[in-house]
C-alpha positions in Angstrom: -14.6 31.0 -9.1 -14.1 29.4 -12.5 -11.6 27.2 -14.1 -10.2 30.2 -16.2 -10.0 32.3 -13.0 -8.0 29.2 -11.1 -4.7 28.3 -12.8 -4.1 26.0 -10.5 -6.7 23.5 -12.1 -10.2 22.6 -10.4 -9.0 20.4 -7.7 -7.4 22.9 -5.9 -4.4 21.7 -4.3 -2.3 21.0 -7.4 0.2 18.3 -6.3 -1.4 17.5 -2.9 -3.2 14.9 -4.1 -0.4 13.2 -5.4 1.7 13.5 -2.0 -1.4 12.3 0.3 -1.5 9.2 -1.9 2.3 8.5 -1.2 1.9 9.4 2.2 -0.7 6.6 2.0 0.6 4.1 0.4 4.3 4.7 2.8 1.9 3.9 6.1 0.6 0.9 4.6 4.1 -0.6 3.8 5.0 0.7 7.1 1.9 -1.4 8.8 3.4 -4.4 6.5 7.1 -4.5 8.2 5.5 -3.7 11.7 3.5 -6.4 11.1 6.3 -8.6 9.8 8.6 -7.8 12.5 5.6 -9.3 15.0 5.2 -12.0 13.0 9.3 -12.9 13.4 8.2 -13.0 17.2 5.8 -15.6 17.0 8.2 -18.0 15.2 9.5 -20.0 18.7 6.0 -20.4 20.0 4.4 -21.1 16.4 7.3 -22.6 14.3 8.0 -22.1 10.6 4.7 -21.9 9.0 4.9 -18.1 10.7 7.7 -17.6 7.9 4.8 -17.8 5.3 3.1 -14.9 7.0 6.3 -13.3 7.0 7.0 -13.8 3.6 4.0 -12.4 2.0 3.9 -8.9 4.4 7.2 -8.2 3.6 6.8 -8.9 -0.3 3.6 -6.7 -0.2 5.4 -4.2 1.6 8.7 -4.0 -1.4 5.9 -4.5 -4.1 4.7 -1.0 -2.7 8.2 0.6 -2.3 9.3 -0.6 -5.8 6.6 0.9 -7.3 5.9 4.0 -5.6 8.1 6.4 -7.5 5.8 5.3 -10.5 2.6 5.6 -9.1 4.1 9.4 -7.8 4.9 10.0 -11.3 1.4 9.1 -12.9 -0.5 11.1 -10.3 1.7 14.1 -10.5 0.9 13.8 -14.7 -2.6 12.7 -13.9 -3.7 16.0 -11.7 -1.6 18.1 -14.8 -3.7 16.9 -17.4 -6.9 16.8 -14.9 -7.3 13.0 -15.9 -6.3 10.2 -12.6 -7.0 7.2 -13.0 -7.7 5.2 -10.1 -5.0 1.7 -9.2 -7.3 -0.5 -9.2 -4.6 -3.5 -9.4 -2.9 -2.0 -7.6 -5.1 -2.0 -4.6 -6.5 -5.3 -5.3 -3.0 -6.9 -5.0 -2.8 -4.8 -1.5 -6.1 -6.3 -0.6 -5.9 -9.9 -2.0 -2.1 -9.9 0.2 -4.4 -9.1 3.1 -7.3 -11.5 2.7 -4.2 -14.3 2.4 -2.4 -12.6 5.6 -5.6 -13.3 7.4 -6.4 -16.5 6.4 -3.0 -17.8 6.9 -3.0 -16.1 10.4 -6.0 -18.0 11.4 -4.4 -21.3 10.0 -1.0 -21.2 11.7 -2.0 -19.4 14.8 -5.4 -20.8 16.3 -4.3 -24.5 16.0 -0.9 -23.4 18.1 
């Protein structure tokens, strides 16, 4: 089968693509407020340096909500026009935010 005999475009699934990334990205920020609410559990054994793990899942997790409807948006154009471009910041801001939860896990909970 051939482009010209698939209107739909090469990839396929025309707007697929788009809603797997959402659902994606919506189980990430979910993991990031499950993980948050744990973290709000281990502030009476682990006092208020837990708050800075709190802090930075749950500003990960809005960073991804507030910009969701974008990132929709430019995929949805992107599969159109058969051009995507990948989020690269994106995902390295989702990656650096858990590199630092990590690290900050290891410094306020081993010592406790």
């Amino acid at each position: 089968m051939t482009n010209a005999d698939n209107p739909a475009g090469s990839q396929g699934d025309p707007g697929l693509q788009p809603e797997r990334t959402t659902l994606a990205w919506a189980r990430t920020m979910l993991a990031l407020v499950t993980a948050s609410a744990i973290f709000l559990r281990w502030l009476p054994r682990h006092g208020f340096p837990v708050l800075m793990l709190f802090v930075v899942a749950i500003a990960t997790a809005a960073a991804i909500y507030l910009t969701q409807r974008r990132r929709y948006s430019t995929n949805s154009y992107g599969i159109t026009q058969e051009k995507v471009d990948a989020e690269i910041p994106a995902v390295l801001w989702t990656a650096s935010a858990g590199v630092a939860l990590g690290a900050l896990g290891i410094v306020v909970v081993i010592p406790g």
